[in-house]
C-alpha positions in Angstrom: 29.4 -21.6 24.3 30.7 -24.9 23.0 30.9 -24.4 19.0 30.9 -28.0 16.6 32.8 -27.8 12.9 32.2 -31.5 11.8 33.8 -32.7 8.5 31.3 -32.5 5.9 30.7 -35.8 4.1 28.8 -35.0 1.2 30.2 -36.4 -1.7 32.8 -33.6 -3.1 32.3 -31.2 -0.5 35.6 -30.0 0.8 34.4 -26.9 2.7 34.9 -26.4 6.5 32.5 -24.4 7.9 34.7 -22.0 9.5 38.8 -21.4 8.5 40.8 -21.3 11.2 41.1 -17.2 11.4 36.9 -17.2 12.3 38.1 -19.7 15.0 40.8 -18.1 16.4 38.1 -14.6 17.0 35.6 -17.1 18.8 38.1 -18.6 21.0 39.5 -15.4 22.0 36.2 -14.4 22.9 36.1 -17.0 25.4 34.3 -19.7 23.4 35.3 -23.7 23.2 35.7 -24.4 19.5 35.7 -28.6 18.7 36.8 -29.2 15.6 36.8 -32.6 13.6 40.2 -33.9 12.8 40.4 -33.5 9.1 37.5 -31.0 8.5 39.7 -28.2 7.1 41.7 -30.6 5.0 40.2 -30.2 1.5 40.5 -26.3 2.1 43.9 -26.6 2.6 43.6 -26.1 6.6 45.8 -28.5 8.4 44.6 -29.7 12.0 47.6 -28.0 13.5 46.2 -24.7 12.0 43.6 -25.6 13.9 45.4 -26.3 17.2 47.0 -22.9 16.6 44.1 -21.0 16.7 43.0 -22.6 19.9 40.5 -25.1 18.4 40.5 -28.7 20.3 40.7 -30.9 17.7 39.1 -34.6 18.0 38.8 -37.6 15.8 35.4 -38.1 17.8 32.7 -36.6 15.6 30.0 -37.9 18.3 32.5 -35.0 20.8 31.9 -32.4 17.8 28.0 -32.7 17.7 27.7 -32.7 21.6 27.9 -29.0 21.1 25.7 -26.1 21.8 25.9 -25.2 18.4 27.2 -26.8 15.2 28.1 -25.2 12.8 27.8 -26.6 9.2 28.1 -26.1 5.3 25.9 -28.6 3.7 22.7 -30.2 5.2 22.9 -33.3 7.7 23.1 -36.9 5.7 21.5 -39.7 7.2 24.4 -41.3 8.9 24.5 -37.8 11.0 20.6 -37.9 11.9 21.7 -40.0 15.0 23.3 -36.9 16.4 20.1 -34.8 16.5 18.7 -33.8 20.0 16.9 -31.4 21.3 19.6 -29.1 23.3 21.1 -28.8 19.7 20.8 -25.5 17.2 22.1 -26.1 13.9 23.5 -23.6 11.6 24.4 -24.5 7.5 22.7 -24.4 4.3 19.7 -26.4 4.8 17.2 -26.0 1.7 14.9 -28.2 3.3 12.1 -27.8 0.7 13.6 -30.7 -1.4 14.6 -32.2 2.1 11.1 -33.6 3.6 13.0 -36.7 5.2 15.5 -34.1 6.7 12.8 -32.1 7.5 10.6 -34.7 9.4 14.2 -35.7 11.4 14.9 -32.4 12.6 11.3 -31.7 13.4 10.9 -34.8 15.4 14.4 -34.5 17.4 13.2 -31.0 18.4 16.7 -29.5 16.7 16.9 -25.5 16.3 17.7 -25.8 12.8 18.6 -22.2 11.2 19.0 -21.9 7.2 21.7 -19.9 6.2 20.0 -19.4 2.4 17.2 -17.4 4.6 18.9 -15.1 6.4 17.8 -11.7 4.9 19.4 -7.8 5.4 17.4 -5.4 3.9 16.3 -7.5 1.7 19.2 -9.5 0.7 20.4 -12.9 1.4 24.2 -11.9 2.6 25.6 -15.6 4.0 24.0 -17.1 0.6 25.2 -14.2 -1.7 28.9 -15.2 -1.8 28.4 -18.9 -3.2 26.0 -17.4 -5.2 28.4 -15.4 -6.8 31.1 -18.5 -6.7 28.1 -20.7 -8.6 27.5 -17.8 -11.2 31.4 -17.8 -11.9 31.3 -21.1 -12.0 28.3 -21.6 -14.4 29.9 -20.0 -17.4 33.4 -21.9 -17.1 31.5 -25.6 -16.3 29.1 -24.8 -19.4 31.9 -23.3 -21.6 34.5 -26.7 -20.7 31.3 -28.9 -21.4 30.2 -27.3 -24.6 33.6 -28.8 -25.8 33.1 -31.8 -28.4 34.8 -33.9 -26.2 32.8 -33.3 -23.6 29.9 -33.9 -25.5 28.8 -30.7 -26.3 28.4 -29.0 -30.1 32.2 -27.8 -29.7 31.1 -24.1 -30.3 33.5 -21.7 -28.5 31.7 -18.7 -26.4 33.8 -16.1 -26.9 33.9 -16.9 -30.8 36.8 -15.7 -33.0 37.2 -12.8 -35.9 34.9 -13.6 -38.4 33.0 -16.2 -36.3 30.0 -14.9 -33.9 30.1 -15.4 -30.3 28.1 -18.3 -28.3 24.5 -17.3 -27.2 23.8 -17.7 -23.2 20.9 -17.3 -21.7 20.5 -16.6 -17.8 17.0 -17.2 -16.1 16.9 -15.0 -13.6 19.2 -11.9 -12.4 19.8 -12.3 -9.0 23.2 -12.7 -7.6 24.1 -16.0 -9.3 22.5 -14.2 -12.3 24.6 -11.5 -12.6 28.0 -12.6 -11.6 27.0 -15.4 -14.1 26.5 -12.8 -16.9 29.8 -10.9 -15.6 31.6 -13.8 -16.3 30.0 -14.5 -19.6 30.2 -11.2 -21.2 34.5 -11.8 -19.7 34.2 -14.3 -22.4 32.8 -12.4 -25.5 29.3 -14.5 -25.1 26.1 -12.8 -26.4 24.4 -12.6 -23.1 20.3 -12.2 -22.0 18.9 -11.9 -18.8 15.5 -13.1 -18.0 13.9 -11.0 -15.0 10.3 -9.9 -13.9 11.9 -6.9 -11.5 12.3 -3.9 -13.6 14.3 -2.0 -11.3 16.4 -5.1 -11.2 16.8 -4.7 -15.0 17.7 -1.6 -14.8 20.5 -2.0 -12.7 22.0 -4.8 -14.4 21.8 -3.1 -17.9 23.7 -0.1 -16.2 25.9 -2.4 -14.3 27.0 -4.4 -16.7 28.6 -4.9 -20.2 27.3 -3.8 -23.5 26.7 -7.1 -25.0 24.7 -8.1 -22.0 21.1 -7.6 -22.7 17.5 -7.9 -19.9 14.4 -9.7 -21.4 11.2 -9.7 -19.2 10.9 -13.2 -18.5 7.7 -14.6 -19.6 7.0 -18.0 -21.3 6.8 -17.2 -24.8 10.3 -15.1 -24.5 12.0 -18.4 -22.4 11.1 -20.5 -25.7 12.1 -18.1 -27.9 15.4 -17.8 -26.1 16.0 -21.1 -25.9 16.0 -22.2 -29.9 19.1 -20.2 -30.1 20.9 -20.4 -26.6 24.2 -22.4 -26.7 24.3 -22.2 -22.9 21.1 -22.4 -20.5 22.1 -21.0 -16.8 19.3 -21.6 -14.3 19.8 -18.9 -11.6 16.1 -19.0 -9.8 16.0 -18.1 -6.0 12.6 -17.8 -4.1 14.0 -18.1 0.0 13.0 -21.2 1.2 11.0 -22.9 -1.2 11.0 -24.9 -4.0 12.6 -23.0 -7.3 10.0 -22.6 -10.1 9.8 -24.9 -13.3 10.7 -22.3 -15.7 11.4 -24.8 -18.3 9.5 -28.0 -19.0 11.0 -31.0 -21.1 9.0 -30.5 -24.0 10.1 -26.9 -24.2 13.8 -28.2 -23.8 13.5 -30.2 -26.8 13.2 -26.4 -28.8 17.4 -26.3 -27.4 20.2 -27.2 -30.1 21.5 -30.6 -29.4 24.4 -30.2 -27.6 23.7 -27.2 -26.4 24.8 -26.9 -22.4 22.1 -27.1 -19.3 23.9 -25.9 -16.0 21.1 -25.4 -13.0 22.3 -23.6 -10.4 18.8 -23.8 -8.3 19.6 -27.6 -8.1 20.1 -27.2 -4.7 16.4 -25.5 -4.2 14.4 -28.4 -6.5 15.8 -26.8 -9.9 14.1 -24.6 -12.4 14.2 -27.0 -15.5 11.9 -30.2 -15.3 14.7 -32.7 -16.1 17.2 -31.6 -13.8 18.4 -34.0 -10.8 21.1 -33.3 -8.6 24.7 -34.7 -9.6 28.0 -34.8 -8.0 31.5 -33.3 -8.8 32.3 -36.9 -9.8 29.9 -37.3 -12.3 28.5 -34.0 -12.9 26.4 -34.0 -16.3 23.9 -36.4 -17.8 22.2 -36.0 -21.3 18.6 -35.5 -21.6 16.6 -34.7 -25.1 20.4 -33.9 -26.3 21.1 -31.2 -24.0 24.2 -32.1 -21.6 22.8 -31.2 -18.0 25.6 -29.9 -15.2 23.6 -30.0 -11.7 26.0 -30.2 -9.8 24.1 -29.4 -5.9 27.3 -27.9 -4.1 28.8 -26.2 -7.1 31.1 -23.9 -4.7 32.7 -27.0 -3.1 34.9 -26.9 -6.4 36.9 -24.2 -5.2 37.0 -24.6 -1.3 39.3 -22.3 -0.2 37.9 -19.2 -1.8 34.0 -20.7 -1.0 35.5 -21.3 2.7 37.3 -17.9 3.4 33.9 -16.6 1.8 31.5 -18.3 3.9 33.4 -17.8 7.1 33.4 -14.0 6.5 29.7 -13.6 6.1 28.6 -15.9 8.4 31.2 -15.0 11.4 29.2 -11.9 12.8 26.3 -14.1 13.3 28.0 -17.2 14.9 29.8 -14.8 17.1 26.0 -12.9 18.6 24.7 -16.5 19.0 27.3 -18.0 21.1 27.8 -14.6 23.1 23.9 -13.8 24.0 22.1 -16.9 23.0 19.9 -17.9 20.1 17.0 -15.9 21.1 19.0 -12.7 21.8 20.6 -12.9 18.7 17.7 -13.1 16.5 16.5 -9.7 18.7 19.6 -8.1 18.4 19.5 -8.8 14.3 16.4 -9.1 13.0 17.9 -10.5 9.6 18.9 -14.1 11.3 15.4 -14.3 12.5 14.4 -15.0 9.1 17.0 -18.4 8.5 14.9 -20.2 11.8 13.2 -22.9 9.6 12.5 -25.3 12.4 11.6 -23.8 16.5 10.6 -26.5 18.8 9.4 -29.4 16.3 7.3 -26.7 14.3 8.5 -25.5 10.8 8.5 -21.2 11.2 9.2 -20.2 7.6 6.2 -19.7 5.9 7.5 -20.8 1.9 9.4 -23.8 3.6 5.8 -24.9 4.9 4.2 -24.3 1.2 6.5 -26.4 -0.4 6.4 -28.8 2.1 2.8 -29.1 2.7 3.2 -28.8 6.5 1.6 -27.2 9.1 3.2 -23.2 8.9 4.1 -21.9 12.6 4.6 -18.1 13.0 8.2 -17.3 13.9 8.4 -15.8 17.6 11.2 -13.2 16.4 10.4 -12.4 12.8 
């Protein structure tokens, strides 16, 4: 099977969808890997690393989506909708229920489009868990840089010093990004909360983690009363395929300490707080009601060559059954990629991508 690895032109992104070690096991399993010239270059993975592994590398990015399959990290952009056809199955991160335009190209050009957010194992997400974690990481050091007063924030410190109490954060949701958010919190010295509606999910994360990390059943009344005394907001709602939930509306935002820190990782999925809208990593935060707001929508892209090595290790085994039986095989032989097919044959076949969307909801033939 011929396999695509475009450059990714979203603005920061400087993933590759696959480093050149997940290249080098699909060519010597007799597949033709095309690689872009350049796509590896932000994750420090020259062309010739490329070459070496037995990729053909072209500047031709028309040559790298004439594939079977193309293999992405971010959704398609506009200027790459003239590549859709109907021979063509398209894995990446998709989060097509904030994509409707996306969503109405891929459905029209009869593309196999397959999320890799909705790819599910026993009921995890394993291709989305590891930028999850990355994002969670990330969350605490982008909120605890931007609390600076030069940054515009109150200038209050997380960790705190003798004599001086710690910051306050406050996680919405204890998921992945959730935890490995509070991980790296608690790292700091932060006071630390958890809203969560899964008790058994509590559980675990008041066993798994530090002392000064504490689970809250998430319900409106404890949100607000979290945030009047939160110095750092991390949104970290996940519901596969759909739209995140509005956990916080702006009027509840203006409860928040001014310069208190926003940092939505569910930007990528809608976002969970009213006044979030996607930014870039070159110009990641905006103020809103006095709260500086990081929503960043590719957070992971900051730190490309662990997010690359990361994503090409969870997502190899399932490149690897695609190109060697064929999509529909694959999604026999695991039953957990059945569940990332978003769009069959110009009919959307994930039931909470439909919701959101208000389309038509077709059952998927392999779930």
């Amino acid at each position: 099977m011929d396999i695509g690895i475009p450059i990714e032109i979203k603005s920061g992104e400087n993933r590759v969808s696959c480093a050149p070690s997940g290249v080098r096991h699909l060519v010597a399993a007799g597949h033709r890997v095309i690689v872009e010239s350049g796509a590896g270059n932000g994750s420090g993975f020259s062309d010739d690393k490329y070459r070496r592994a037995g990729a053909i590398v072209t500047t031709s990015p028309e040559k790298v989506w004439k594939s079977d399959l193309v293999v992405k990290v971010k959704e398609p952009l506009a200027q790459e909708y003239c590549y859709f056809r109907e021979e063509l199955m398209l894995f990446t991160f998709l989060h097509l229920a904030r994509e409707p335009e996306l969503t109405l190209q891929l459905l029209e050009s009869g593309v196999t489009a397959i999320a890799y957010e909705t790819v599910q194992e026993s009921g995890r997400l394993p291709l989305l868990s590891p930028m999850s974690e990355i994002a969670g990481k990330m969350s605490v050091l982008m909120g605890a840089y931007y609390l600076g007063r030069h940054h515009g924030g109150a200038g209050k410190l997380l960790g705190g010093v003798p004599g001086v109490l710690p910051g306050k954060v406050t996680i919405l949701g204890g998921g992945s990004a959730g935890m490995h958010a509070a991980k790296e919190a608690a790292g700091l010295g932060a006071d630390v909360t958890i809203l969560e509606v899964d008790q058994e999910k509590m559980r675990f994360l008041e066993s798994a983690l530090p002392p000064q990390v504490h689970t809250l059943y998430s319900t409106e009344q404890h949100i607000e009363d979290q945030l009047e005394t939160a110095d750092l907001l991390i949104g970290a709602v996940l519901v596969p395929g759909a739209l995140a939930p509005k956990l916080v509306t702006r009027s509840m935002l203006r409860h928040m300490k001014k310069g208190a820190v926003l940092v939505d990782i569910a930007v990528d999925q809608g976002g969970c707080v009213e006044s979030c809208r996607p930014t870039t990593h070159a110009d990641p935060i905006f103020v809103e009601e006095g709260i500086v707001h990081y929503c960043v929508a590719n957070m992971p892209a900051a730190y490309p060559q662990t997010s690359t090595e990361a994503l090409t290790g969870v997502t190899l085994p399932y490149i690897r059954r695609i190109a060697d039986f064929g999509l529909e095989s694959a999604m026999v032989m695991m039953p957990g990629l059945s569940m990332g097919l978003n769009i069959w044959r110009g009919t959307i076949t994930h039931e909470a991508l439909a919701k959101s969307l208000g389309k038509p909801y077709h059952e998927n033939p392999f779930a």
